[in-house]
C-alpha positions as a Markdown table, in Angstrom:
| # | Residue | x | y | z |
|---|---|---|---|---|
| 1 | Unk | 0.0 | 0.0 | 0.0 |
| 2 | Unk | 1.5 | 3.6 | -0.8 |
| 3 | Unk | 2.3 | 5.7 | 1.6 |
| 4 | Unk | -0.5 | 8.2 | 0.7 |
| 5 | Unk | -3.2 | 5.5 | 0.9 |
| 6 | Unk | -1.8 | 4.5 | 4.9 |
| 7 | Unk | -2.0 | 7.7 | 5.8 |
| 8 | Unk | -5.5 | 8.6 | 4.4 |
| 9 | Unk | -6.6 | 5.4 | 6.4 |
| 10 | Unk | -5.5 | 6.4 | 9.2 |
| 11 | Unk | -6.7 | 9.6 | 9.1 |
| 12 | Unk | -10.0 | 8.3 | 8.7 |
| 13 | Unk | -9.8 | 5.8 | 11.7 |
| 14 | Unk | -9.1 | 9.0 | 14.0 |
| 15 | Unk | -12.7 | 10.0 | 12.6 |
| 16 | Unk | -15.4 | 10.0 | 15.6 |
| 17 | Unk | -18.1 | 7.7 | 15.1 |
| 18 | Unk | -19.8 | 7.2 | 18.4 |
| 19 | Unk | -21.0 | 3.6 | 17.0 |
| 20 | Unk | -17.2 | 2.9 | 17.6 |
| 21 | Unk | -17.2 | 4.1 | 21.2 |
| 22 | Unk | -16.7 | 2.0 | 24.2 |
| 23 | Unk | -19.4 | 3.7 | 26.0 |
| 24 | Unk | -21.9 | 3.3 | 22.9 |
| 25 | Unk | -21.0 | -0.9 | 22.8 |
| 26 | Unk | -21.4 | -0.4 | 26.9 |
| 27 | Unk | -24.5 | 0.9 | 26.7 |
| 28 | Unk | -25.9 | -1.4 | 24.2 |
| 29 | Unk | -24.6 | -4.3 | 26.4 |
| 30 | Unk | -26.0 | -3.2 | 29.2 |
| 31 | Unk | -29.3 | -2.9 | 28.0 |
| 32 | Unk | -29.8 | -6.4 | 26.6 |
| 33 | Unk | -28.7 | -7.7 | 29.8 |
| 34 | Unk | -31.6 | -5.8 | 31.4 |
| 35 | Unk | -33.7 | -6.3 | 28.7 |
| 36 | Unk | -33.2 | -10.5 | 29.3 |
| 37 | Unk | -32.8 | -10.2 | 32.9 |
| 38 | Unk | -36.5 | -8.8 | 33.5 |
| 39 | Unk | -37.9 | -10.9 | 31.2 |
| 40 | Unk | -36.4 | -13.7 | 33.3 |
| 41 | Unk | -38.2 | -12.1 | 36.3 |
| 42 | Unk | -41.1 | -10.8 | 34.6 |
| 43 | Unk | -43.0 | -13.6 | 36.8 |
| 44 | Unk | -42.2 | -12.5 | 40.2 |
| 45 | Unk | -42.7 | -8.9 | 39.0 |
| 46 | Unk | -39.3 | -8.2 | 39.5 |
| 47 | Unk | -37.8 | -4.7 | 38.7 |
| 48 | Unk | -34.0 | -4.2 | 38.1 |
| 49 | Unk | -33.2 | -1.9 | 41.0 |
| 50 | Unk | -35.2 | -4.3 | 43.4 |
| 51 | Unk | -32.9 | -6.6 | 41.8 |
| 52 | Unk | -29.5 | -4.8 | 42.1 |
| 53 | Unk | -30.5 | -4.1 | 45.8 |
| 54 | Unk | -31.5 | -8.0 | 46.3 |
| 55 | Unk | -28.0 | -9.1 | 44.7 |
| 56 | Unk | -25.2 | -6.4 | 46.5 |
| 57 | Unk | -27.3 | -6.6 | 49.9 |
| 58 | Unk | -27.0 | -10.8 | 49.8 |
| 59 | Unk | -22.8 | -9.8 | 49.1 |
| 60 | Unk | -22.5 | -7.0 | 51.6 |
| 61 | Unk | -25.3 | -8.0 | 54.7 |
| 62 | Unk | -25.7 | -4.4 | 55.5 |
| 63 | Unk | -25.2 | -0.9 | 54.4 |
| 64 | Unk | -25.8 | 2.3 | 54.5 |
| 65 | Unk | -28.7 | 3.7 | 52.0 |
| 66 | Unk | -25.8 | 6.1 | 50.8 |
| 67 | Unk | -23.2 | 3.0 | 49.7 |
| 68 | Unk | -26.3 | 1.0 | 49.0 |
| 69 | Unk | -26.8 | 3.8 | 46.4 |
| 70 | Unk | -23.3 | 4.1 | 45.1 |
| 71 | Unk | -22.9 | 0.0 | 44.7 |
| 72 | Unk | -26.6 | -0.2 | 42.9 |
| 73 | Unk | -25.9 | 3.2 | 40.7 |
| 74 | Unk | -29.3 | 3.9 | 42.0 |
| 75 | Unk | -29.7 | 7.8 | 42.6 |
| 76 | Unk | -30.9 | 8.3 | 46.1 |
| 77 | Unk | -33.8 | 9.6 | 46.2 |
| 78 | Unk | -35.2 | 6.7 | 44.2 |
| 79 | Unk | -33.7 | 4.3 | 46.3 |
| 80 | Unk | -35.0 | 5.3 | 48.9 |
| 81 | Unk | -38.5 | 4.8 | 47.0 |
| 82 | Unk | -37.5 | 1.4 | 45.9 |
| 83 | Unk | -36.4 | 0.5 | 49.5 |
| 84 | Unk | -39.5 | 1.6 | 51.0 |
| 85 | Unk | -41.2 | -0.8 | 48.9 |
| 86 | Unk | -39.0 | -3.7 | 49.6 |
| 87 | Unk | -39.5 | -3.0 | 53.4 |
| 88 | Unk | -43.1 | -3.2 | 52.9 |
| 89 | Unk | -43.0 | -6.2 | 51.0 |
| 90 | Unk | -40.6 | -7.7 | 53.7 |
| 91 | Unk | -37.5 | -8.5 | 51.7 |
| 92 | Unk | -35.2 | -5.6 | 53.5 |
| 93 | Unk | -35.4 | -4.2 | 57.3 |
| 94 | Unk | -34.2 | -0.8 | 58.0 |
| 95 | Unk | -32.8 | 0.4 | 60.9 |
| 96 | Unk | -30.8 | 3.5 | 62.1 |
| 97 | Unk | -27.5 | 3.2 | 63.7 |
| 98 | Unk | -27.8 | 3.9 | 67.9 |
| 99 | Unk | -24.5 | 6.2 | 67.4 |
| 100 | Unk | -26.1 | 8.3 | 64.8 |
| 101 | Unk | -30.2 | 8.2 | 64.0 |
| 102 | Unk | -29.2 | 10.3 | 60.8 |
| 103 | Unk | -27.4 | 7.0 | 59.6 |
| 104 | Unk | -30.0 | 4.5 | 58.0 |
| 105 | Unk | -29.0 | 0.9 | 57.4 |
| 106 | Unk | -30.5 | -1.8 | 55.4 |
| 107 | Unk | -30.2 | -5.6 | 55.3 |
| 108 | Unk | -32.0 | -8.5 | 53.5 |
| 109 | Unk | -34.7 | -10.2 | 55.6 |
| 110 | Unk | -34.7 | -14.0 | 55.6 |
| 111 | Unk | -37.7 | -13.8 | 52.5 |
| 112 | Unk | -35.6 | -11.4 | 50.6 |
| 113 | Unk | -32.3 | -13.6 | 51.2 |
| 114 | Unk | -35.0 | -16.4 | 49.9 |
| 115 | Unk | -36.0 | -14.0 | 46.8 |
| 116 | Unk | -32.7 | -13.6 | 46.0 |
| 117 | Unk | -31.5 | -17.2 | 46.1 |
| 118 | Unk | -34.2 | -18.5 | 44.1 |
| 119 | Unk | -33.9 | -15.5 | 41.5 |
| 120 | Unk | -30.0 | -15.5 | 41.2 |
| 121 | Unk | -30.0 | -18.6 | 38.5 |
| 122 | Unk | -31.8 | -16.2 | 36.3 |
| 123 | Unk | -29.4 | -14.0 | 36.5 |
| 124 | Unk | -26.4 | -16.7 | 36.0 |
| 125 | Unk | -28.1 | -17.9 | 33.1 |
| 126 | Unk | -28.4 | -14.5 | 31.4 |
| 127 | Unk | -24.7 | -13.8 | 32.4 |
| 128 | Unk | -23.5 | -16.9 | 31.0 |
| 129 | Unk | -25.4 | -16.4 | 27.2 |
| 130 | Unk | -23.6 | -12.9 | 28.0 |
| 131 | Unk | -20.3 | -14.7 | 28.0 |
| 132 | Unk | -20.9 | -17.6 | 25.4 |
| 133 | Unk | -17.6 | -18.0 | 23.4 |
| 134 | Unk | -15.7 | -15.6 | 26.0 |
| 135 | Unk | -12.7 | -17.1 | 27.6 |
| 136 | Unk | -12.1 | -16.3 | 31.1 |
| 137 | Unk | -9.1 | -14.7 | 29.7 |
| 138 | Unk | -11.2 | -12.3 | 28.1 |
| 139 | Unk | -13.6 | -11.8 | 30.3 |
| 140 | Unk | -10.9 | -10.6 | 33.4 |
| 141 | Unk | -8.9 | -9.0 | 31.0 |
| 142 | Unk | -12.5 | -6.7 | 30.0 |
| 143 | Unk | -13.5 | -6.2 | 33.5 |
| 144 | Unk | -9.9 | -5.1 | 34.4 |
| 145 | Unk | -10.1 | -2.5 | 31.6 |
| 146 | Unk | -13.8 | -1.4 | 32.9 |
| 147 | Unk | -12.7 | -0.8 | 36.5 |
| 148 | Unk | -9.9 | 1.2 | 35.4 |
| 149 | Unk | -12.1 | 3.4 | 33.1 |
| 150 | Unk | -14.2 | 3.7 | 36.1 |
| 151 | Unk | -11.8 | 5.1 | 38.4 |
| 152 | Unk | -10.5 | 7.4 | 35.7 |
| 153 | Unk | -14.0 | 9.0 | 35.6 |
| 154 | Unk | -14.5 | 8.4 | 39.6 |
| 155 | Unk | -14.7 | 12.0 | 41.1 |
């Protein structure tokens, strides 16, 4: 290939196209996974933030609305919303903390710890078509690269 032609190539791969963006391939990913995941649920009514509370309270036992909202990128105030649902329908107990009332806590109750166990080979199985024909290689190598684009955006 002449010179000329290489560098016309290249000049066209420094071109923005956003359907080339990490982010834009991110996004899509992300919402076929939701997409598949409440359809898996559809029949216990299942939302995805009830399910992102259900699956990093049954990791972490108990936290703080605050880091609940920050592991569940679930904006506070609706949160708070979904959480007051989930207390009413008895799969999370809130409680404040006796050194600071302004601190609310929230842990899985033995039905939502049921919920989620009986709700989390779903979400394998949608994981796992996710990954068909991934290596594991692949797949740590990815989620290394995503956490470090993540803390390069943190604040």
């Amino acid at each position: 290939m002449s010179r000329q032609r290489a560098t016309a190539a290249g000049e066209r791969r420094k071109v923005y196209r956003f359907r080339n963006s990490t982010f834009y391939w991110c996004g899509h990913l992300q919402d076929d996974f939701n997409r598949l995941l409440l359809r898996a649920m559809h029949p216990d009514r299942l939302t995805l933030s009830r399910w992102r509370c259900l699956a990093v309270l049954a990791e972490e036992r108990e936290l703080t609305l605050g880091e609940l909202a920050r592991q569940t990128v679930i904006n506070k105030a609706a949160l708070t919303h979904v959480i007051d649902q989930m207390e009413r329908d008895l799969l999370v107990a809130r409680r404040s903390d006796p050194l600071d009332r302004r601190v609310i806590t929230v842990k899985l109750t033995p039905a939502g710890r049921k919920l989620f166990e009986r709700l989390l080979p779903k979400a394998q199985q949608v994981q796992q078509r996710a990954l068909r024909g991934v290596c594991e290689q692949d797949h740590l190598l990815v989620m290394t690269v995503l956490q470090k684009m993540s803390a390069n955006l943190a604040d």
